[in-house]
C-alpha positions in Angstrom: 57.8 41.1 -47.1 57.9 38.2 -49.1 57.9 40.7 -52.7 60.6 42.5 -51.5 62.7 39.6 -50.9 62.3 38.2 -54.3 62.9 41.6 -55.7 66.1 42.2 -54.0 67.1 38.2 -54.7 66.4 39.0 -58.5 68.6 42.2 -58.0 71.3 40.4 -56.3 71.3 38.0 -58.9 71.0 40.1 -61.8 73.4 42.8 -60.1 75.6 44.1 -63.2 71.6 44.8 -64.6 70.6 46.1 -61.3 74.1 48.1 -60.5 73.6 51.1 -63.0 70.1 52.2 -60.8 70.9 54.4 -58.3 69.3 53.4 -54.5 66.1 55.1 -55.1 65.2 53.4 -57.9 66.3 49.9 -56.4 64.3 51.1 -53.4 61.7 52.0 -55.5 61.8 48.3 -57.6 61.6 46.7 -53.8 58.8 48.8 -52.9 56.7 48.1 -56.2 57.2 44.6 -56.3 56.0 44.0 -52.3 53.0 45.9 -53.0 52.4 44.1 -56.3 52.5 40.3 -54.3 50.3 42.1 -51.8 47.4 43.1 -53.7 48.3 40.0 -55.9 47.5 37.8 -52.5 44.4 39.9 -52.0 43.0 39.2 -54.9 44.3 35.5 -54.8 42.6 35.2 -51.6 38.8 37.2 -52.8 38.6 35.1 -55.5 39.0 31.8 -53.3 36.2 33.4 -50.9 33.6 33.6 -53.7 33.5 30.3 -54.2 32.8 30.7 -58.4 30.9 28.2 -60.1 32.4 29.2 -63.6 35.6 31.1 -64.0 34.5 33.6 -66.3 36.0 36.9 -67.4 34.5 40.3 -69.1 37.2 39.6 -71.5 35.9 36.3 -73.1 31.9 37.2 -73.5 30.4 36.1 -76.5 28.3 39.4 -77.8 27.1 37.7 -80.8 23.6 39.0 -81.6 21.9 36.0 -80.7 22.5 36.3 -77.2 20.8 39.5 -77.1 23.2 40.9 -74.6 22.9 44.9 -74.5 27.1 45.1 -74.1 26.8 49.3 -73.0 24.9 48.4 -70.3 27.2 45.4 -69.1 30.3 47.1 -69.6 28.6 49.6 -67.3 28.0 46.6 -64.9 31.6 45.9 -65.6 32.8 49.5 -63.7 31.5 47.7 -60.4 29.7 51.0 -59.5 26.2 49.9 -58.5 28.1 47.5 -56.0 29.3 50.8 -54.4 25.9 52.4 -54.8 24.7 49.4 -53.1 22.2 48.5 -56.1 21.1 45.1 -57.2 21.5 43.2 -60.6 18.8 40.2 -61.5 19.7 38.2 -64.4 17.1 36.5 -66.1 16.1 34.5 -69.0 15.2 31.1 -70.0 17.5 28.3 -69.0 21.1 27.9 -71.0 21.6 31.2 -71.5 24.6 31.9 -69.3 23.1 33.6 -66.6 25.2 32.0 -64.0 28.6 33.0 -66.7 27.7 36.3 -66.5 27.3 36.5 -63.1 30.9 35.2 -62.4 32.4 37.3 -64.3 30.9 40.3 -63.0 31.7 39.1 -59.4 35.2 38.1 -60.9 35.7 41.7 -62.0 34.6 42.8 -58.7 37.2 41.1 -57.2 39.6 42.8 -59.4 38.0 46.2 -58.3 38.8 45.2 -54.5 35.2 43.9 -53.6 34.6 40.9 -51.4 32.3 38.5 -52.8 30.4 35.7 -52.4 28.8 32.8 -54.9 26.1 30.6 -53.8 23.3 28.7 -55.1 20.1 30.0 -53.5 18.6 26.0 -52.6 22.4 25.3 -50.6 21.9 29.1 -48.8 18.5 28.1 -48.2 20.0 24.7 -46.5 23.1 26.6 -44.8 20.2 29.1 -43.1 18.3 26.3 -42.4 21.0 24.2 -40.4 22.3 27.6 -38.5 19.0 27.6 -37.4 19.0 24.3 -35.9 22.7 24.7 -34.2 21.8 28.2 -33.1 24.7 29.7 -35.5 21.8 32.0 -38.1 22.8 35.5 -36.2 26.6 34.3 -37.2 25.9 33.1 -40.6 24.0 36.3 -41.6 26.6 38.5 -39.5 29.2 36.3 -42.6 27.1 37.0 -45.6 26.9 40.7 -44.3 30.4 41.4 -44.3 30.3 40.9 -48.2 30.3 43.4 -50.6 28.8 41.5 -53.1 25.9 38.5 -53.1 25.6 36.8 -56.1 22.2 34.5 -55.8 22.3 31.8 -58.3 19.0 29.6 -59.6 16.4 32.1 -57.7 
């Protein structure tokens, strides 16, 4: 209950503020702020999991027209639906084109949305599947990578 503790320390300290709410609305302040640092951890804690190459965000694409980037279609990406529908996005294009950028910032956004996710190269996957196999650990490995909601596949 760590948010509730710092709520209620900022109340305490801040109590002439604080003293004209009446105890629902204090409650409610303690309440709001635990569940806050709780999704905040969760989120905190996906985004370590992925593992990101790039820290990229929807926010800061470039759409200029050179990129070719149809942006109705990503911001559709963006919703994190077909991740729900259990679809599939494939990037591709030539090499420098921000493939991988994209990609982070659509699994960024779906760690937003709640998702679990998880970025890998496909050449160190193909080494990590390759050494479970030799220590007996593949049935574990792929029972890991199946408890994600989201694969992202990098350099296929």
């Amino acid at each position: 209950m760590h948010g509730m503790i710092r709520e209620l320390n900022l109340q305490v300290s801040n109590a002439q503020e604080y003293n004209a709410l009446c105890f629902d609305e204090r409650l409610g302040l303690l309440v709001d702020r635990e569940v806050i640092d709780r999704d905040n951890r969760r989120f905190t804690k996906r985004l370590k999991a992925a593992k990101f190459k790039e820290q990229a965000m929807i926010e800061d694409i470039n759409w200029s027209p050179k990129r070719k980037l149809d942006k109705a279609t990503f911001m559709q990406l963006a919703s994190s639906q077909w991740i729900a529908h259990h679809q599939n996005v494939v990037f591709c294009g030539p090499t420098g084109t921000g493939k991988t950028w994209l990609a982070c910032a659509l699994g960024y956004r779906a760690c937003l949305d709640g998702y679990t996710v998880y970025f890998r190269r496909l050449s160190k996957l193909f080494q990590e599947i390759s050494a479970a196999k030799l220590d007996g650990t593949s049935l574990s490995l792929m029972n890991k990578l199946a408890k994600y909601d989201l694969l992202i596949l990098d350099d296929l």
